[in-house]
MITI-523123 format. One line per 4 residues: number of its first residue (from 0); their letters; for each residue x, y, z of C-alpha. Coordinates in Angstrom, 1 decimal. Example, Ala and Ser with C-alpha at 12.3 -4.5 7.8 and 13.67 -1.06 7.14 Angstrom:
2
0	AS	12.3 -4.5 7.8 | 13.7 -1.1 7.1
This chain:
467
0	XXXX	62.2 -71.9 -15.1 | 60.5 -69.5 -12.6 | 61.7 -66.1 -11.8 | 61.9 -67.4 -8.2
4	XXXX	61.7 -70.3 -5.9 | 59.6 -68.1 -3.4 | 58.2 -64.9 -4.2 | 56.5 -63.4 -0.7
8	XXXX	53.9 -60.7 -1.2 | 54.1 -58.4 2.1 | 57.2 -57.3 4.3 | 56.0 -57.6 7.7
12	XXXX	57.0 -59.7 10.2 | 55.0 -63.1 9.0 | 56.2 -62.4 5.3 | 60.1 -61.3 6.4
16	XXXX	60.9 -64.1 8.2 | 59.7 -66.5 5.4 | 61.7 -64.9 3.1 | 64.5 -64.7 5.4
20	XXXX	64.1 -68.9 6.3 | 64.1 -69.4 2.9 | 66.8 -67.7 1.6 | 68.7 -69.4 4.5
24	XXXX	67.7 -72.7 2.8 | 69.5 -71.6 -0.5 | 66.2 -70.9 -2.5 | 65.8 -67.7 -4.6
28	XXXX	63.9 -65.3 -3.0 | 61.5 -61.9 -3.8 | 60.0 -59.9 -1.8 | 57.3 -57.2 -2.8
32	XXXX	55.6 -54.2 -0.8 | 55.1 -50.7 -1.1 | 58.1 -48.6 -0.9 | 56.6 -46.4 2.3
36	XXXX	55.5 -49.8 3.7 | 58.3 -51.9 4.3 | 57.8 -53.8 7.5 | 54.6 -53.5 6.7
40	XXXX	51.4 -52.5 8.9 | 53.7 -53.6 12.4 | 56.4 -51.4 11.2 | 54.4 -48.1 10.3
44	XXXX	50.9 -48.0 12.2 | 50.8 -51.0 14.3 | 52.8 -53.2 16.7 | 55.5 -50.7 16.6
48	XXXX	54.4 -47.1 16.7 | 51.6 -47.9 18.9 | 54.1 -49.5 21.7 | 56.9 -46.6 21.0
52	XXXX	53.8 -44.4 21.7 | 53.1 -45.5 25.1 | 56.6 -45.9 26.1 | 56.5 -41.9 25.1
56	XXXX	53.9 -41.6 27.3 | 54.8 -43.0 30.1 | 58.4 -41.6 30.3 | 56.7 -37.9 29.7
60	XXXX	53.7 -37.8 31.8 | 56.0 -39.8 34.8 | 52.7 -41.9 35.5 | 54.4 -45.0 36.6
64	XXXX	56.3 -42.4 39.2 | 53.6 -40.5 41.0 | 53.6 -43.2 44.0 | 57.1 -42.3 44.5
68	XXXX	56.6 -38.7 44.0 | 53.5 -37.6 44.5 | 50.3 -37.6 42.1 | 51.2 -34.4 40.9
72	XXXX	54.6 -35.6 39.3 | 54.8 -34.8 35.5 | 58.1 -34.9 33.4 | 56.5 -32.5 31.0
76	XXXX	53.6 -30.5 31.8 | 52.3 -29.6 28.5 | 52.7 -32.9 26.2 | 52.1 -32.2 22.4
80	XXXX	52.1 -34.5 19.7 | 55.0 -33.5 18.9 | 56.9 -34.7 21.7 | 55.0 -38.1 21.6
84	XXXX	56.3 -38.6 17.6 | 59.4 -37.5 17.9 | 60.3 -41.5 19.5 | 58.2 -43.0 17.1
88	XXXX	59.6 -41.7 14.0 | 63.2 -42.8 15.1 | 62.4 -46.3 16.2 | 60.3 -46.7 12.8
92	XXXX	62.8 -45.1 10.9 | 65.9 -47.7 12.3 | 63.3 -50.8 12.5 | 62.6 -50.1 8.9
96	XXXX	66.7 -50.0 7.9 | 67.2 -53.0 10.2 | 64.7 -55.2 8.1 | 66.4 -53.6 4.6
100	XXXX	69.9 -54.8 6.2 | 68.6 -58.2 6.7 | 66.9 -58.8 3.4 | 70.0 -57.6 1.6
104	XXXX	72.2 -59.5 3.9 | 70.1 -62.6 2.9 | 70.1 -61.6 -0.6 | 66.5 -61.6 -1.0
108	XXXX	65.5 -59.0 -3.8 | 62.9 -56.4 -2.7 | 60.8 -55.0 -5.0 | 59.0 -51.7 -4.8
112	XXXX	55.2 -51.6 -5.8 | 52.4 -53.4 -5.3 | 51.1 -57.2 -6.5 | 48.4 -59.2 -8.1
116	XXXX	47.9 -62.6 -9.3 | 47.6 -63.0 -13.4 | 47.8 -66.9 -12.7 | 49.4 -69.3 -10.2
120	XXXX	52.2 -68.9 -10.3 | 52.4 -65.4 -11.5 | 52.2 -61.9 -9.7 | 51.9 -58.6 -11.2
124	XXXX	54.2 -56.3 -9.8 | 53.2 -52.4 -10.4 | 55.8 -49.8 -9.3 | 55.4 -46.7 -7.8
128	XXXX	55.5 -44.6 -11.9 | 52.5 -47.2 -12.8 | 54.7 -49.6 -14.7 | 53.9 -53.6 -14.5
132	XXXX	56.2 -56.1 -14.7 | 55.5 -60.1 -14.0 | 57.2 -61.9 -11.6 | 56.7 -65.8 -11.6
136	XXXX	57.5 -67.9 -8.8 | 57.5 -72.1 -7.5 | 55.8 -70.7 -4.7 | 54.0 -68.0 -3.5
140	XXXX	53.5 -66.5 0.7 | 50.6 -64.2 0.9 | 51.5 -61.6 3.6 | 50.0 -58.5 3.1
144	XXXX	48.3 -58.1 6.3 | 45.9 -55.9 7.4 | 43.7 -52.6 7.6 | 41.2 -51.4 10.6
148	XXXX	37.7 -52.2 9.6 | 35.4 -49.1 8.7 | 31.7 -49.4 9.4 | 30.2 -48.2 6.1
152	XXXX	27.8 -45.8 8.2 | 30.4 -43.7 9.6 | 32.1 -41.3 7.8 | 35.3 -41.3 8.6
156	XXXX	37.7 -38.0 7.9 | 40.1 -39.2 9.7 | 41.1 -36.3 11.8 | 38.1 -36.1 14.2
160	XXXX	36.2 -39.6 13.5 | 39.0 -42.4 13.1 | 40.2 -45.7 12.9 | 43.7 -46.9 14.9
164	XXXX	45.3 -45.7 11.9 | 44.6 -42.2 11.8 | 45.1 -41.4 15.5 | 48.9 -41.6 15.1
168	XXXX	48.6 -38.9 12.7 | 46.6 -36.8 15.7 | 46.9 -32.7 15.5 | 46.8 -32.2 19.2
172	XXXX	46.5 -34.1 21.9 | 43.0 -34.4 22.2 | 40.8 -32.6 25.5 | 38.0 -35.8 25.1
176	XXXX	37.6 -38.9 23.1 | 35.4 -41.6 22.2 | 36.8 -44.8 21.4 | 34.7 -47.7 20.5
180	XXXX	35.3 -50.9 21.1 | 37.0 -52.4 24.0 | 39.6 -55.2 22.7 | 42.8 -54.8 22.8
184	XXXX	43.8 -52.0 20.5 | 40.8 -50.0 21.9 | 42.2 -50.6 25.6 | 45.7 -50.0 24.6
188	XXXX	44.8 -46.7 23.0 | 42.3 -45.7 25.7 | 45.0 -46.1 28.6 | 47.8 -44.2 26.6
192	XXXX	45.4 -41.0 26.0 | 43.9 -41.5 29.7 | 47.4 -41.1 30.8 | 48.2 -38.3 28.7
196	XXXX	45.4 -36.3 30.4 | 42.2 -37.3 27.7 | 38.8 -37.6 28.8 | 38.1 -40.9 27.1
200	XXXX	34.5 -42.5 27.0 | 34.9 -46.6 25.9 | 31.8 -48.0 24.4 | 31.1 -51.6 23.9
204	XXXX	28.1 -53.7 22.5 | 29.0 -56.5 24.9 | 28.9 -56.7 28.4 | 32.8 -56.7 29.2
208	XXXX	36.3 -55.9 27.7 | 39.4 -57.9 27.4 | 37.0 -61.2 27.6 | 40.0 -63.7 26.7
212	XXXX	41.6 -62.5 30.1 | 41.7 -63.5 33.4 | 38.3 -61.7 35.3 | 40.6 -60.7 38.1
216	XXXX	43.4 -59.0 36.1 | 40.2 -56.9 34.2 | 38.4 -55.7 37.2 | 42.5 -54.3 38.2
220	XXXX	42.5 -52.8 34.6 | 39.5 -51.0 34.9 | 40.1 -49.8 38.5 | 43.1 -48.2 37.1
224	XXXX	41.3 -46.8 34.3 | 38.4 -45.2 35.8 | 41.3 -43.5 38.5 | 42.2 -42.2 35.4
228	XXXX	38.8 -40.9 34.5 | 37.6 -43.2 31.7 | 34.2 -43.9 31.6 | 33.0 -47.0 30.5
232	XXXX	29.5 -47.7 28.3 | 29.3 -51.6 28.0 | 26.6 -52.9 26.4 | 25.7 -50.0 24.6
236	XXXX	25.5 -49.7 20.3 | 26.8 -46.7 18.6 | 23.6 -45.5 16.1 | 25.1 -42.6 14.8
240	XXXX	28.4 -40.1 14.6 | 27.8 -36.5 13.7 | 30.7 -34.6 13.4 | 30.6 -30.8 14.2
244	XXXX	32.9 -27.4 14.6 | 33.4 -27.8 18.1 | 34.0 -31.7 17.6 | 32.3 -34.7 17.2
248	XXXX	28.6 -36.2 18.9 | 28.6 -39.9 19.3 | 24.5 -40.8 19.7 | 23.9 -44.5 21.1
252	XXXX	21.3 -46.5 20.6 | 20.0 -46.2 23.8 | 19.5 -42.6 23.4 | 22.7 -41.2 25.4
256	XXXX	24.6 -38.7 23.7 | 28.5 -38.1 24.4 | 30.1 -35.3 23.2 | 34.3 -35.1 22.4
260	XXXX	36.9 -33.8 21.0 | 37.4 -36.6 18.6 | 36.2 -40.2 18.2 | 38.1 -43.3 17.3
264	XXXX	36.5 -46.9 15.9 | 38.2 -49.8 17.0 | 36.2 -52.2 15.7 | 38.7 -55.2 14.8
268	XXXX	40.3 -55.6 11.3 | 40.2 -56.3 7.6 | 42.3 -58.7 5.6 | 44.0 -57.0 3.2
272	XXXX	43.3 -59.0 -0.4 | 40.7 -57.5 -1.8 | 43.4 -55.8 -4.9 | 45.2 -59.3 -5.3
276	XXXX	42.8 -60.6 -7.8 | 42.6 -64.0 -6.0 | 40.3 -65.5 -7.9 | 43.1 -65.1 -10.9
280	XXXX	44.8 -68.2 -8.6 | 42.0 -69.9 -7.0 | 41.8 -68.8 -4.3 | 39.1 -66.7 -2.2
284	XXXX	38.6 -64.9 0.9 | 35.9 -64.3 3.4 | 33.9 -61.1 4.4 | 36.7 -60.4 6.1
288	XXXX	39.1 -60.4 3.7 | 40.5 -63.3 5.6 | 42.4 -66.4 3.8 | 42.0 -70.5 4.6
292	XXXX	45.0 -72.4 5.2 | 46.0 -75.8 6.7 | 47.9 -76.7 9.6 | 51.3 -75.9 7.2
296	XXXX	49.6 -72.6 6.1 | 48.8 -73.7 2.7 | 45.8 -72.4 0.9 | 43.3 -74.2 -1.3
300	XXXX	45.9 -73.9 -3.6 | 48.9 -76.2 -2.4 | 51.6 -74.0 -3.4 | 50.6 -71.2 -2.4
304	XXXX	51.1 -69.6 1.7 | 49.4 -67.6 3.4 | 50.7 -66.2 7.2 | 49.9 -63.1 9.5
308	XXXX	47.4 -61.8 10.2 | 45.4 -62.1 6.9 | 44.8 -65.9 8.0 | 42.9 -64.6 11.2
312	XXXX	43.4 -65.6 14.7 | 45.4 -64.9 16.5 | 46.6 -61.9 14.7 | 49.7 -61.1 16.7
316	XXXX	53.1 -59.8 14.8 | 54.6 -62.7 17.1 | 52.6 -65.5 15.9 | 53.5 -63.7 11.9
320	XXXX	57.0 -64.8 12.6 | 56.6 -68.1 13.4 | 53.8 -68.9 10.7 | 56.3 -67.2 7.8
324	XXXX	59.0 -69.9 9.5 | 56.9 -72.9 9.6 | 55.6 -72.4 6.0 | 58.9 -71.4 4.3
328	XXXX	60.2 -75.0 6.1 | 57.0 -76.5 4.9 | 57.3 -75.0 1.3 | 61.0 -75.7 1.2
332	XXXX	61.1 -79.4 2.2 | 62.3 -78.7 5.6 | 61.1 -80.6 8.7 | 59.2 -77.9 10.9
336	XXXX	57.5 -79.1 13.9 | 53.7 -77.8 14.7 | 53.7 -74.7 16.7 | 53.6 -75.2 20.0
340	XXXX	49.7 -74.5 21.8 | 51.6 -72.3 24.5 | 51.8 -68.7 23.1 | 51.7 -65.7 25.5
344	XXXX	49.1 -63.1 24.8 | 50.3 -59.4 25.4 | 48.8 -56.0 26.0 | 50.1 -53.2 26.0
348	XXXX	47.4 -51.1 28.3 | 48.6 -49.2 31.0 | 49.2 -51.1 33.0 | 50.5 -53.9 30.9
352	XXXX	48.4 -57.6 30.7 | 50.3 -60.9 29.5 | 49.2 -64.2 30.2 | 49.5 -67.4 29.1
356	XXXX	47.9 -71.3 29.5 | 44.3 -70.9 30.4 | 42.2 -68.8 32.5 | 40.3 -69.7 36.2
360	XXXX	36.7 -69.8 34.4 | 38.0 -71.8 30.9 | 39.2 -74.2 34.0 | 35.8 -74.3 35.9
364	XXXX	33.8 -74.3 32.8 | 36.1 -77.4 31.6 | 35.8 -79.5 35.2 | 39.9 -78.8 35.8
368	XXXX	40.7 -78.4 39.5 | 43.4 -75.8 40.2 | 44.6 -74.0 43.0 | 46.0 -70.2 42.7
372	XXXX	49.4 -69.0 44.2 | 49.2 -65.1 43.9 | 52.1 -62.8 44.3 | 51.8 -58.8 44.4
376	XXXX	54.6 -56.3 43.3 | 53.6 -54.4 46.5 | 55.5 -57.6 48.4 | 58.2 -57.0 46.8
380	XXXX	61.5 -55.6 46.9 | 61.8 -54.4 43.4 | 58.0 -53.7 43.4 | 59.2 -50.8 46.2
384	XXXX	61.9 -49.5 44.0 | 60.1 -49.1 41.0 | 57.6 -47.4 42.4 | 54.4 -50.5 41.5
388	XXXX	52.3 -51.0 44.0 | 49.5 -52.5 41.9 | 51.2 -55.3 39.9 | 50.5 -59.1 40.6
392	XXXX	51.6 -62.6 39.2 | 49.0 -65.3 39.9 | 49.8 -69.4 39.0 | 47.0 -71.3 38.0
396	XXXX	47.9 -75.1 39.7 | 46.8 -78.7 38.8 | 46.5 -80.4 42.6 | 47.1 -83.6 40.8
400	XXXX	50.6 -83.2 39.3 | 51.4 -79.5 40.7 | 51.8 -78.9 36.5 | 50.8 -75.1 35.4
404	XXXX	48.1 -74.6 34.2 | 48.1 -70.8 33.5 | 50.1 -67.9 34.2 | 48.4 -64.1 34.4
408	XXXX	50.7 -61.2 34.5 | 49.3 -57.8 35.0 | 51.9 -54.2 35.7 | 55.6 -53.5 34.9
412	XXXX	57.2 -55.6 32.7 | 54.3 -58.2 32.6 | 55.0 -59.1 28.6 | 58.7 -59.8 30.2
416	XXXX	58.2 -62.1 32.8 | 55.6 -64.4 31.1 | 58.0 -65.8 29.0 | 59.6 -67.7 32.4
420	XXXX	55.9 -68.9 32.9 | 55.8 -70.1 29.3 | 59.1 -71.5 29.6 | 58.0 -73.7 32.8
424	XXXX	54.6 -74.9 31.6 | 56.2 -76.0 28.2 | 58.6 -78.3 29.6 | 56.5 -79.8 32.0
428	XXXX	57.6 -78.0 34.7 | 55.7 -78.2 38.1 | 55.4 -75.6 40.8 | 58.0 -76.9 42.8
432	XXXX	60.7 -76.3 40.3 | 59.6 -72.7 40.7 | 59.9 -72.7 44.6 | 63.2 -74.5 44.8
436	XXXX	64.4 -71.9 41.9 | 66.9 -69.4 43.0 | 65.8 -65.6 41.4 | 67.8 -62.8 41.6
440	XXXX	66.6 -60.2 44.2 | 65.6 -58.1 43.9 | 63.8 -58.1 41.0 | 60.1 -59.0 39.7
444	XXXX	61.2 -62.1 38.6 | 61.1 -62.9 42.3 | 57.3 -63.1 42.3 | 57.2 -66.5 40.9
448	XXXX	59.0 -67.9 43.7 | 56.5 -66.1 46.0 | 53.5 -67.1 44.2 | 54.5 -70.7 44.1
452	XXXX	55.1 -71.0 48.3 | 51.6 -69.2 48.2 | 50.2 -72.0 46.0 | 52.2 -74.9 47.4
456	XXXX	50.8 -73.1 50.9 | 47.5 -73.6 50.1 | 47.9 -77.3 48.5 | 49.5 -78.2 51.9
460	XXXX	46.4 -76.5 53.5 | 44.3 -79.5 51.3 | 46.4 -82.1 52.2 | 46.2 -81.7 55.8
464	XXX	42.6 -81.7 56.1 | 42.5 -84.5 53.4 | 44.6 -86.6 56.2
């Protein structure tokens, strides 16, 4: 008989909640990880810290205030690090005891090392003194995540030339920095340290950022950004880094050199499975470090899970959660239904992005006729209050059956107010359930009500002239 029916290798959020679903199920559960990991990346350098970061920054430098109070407004004139990691190391600190509390709760044993497969159905676990003990298990969750991806050219110390790692363990707020790449943890991190004061220079081999967004919403972003003085090098090719006393020199391909403080690669991310001896199960992974599953989130090998974001897209702590569900149902016996095709993107830049459904040129390109109701925070009530005079809410609408057929966010609480969006559209909602809706006021929630009358406005407007 097996140690376990489910041993889960990885504590963040896609292997937590499979542990936690299963152990609700009555099975016998383990879970291993590293004993300075537990969360794992989300917890300690990723989802978490990052966001706690720019919720730091915003309160400190008083950016979202300066249309109230002038552009001069600062909460704290000189901003160290300090100050910025203070927040951080309490909301890790309590998200890290909260996740203890619920695997003990759930009497799921957690055990302190690291894993690797000796067979099937076997993991080795080695603890932190270098001792090795096996665990077996009926099945098996892979959920160990990931790790920024390091060109091999670069030589990375990671104090002046780093990953999205590193810069959480910054010195000093830097004077200048390079960061290259512009998705979304490149933007993210770009928009905190522009607000914080950084000269940052973004470059990127292609010809835009944020590409899975809506083109409207972008050109917003980077009006903001370059107010904050970011420069922006797209379509340029970093050939070499050379790091100096003074700092670092970023030399592109093209021949321009940009001299900084510091540099940081954001140039997407690496499954981490290279030190689980797959091969000892069956299994394999791509360059990326990356693992196949099915639609239930098996592997090649049918008892055995994999979930998070060492599966791939999309690569969202959210998304985790709901794959370490759906395969601890699937593994378990339990009917799970497929996960739904409607899940909101978020970004945390400054200001925020959230969208959901799809975008006005996926529409075009696909032949889908839509019309667009638009509503902007400036309108607004709340949008007064809060001092946003920037934000906007725009519905993407089918003519034929006044159906949803996206919803862009972008500005104060934009990840918050999707969800209503998301809520609508995967119901079958149409756009007249939103203008007959009664919102509180005043609040941003409002701007769905005023972005449907604008939509339903210009659907009128068709009509008419159709008669």
């Amino acid at each position: 008989m097996p140690d376990f029916d489910m041993l889960v290798i990885g504590s963040g959020p896609g292997g937590q909640k499979a542990a936690i679903a299963a152990a609700k199920l009555g099975r016998r559960v383990a879970v291993v990880d590293r004993p300075d990991m537990v969360g794992g990346v989300s917890i300690h350098t990723g989802t978490i810290p990052s966001k706690t970061l720019r919720e730091a920054v915003l309160y400190l430098t008083g950016l979202t205030q300066r249309d109230l109070y002038g552009q001069s407004y600062r909460l704290k004139e000189d901003i160290t690090v300090a100050d910025l990691t203070a927040r951080t190391r309490h909301v890790v600190g309590r998200e890290v005891d909260v996740i203890r509390s619920q695997l003990s709760r759930n009497h799921v044993a957690l055990y302190a090392g690291t894993g690797r497969f000796v067979d099937p159905h076997t993991v080795a676990l080695r603890e932190i003194t270098g001792h090795e003990r096996l665990l077996t298990a009926e099945r098996i969750v892979i959920a160990t995540g990931t790790r920024p991806a390091r060109p091999g050219s670069v030589e990375f110390d990671g104090r002046t030339i780093m990953d999205s790692d590193n810069v959480l363990a910054l010195e000093r707020v830097p004077r200048s920095m390079v960061i290259v790449g512009a998705g979304v943890i490149g933007m993210e991190y770009a928009s905190m340290f522009a607000a914080l004061g950084s000269k940052i220079t973004v470059v990127e081999k292609r010809a835009g950022m944020l590409d899975m967004c809506d083109v409207e919403v972008i050109e917003s972003l980077k009006y903001h950004l370059r107010d904050l003085a970011v420069t922006f090098r797209f379509g340029e090719t970093v050939a070499a880094v050379e790091r100096h006393p003074r700092g670092t020199l970023t030399i592109l391909e093209s021949g321009k050199k940009i001299p900084a403080d510091t540099m940081m690669y954001s140039a997407g991310r690496q499954g981490l499975t290279d030190e689980l001896d797959l091969d000892k199960a069956g299994l394999t992974a791509d360059a990326r470090g990356r693992i196949t599953v099915d639609e239930h989130y098996r592997t090649e090998v049918p008892h055995i899970y994999a979930v998070g974001d060492v599966i791939g897209f999309p690569a969202l702590a959210a998304t985790a959660m709901e794959q370490g569900r759906a395969a601890a149902y699937h593994a378990c016996g339990e009917p799970v239904g497929p996960m739904l095709n409607l899940q909101p993107i978020g970004i945390y830049t400054i200001p925020e992005i959230s969208f959901v459904g799809r975008t006005e040129d996926q529409l075009t390109e696909d032949r889908v006729p839509f019309e667009v109701g638009i509503s902007r925070y400036r309108e607004l009530a709340r949008g007064q209050i809060i001092g946003d005079s920037h934000g906007m809410l725009k519905l993407l609408v089918s003519p034929a059956d006044r159906t949803l057929l996206g919803v862009h966010c972008f500005g104060t609480g934009a990840t918050e107010l999707i969800h209503i969006g998301q809520s609508v559209m995967g119901c079958g909602g149409t756009v007249d359930y939103l203008v007959d809706a009664v919102f509180n006021y005043p609040t941003l929630a409002e701007s769905y009500k005023v972005a449907a009358l604008d939509a339903t406005n210009r659907l009128r407007q068709i009509d008419r002239i159709g008669d």
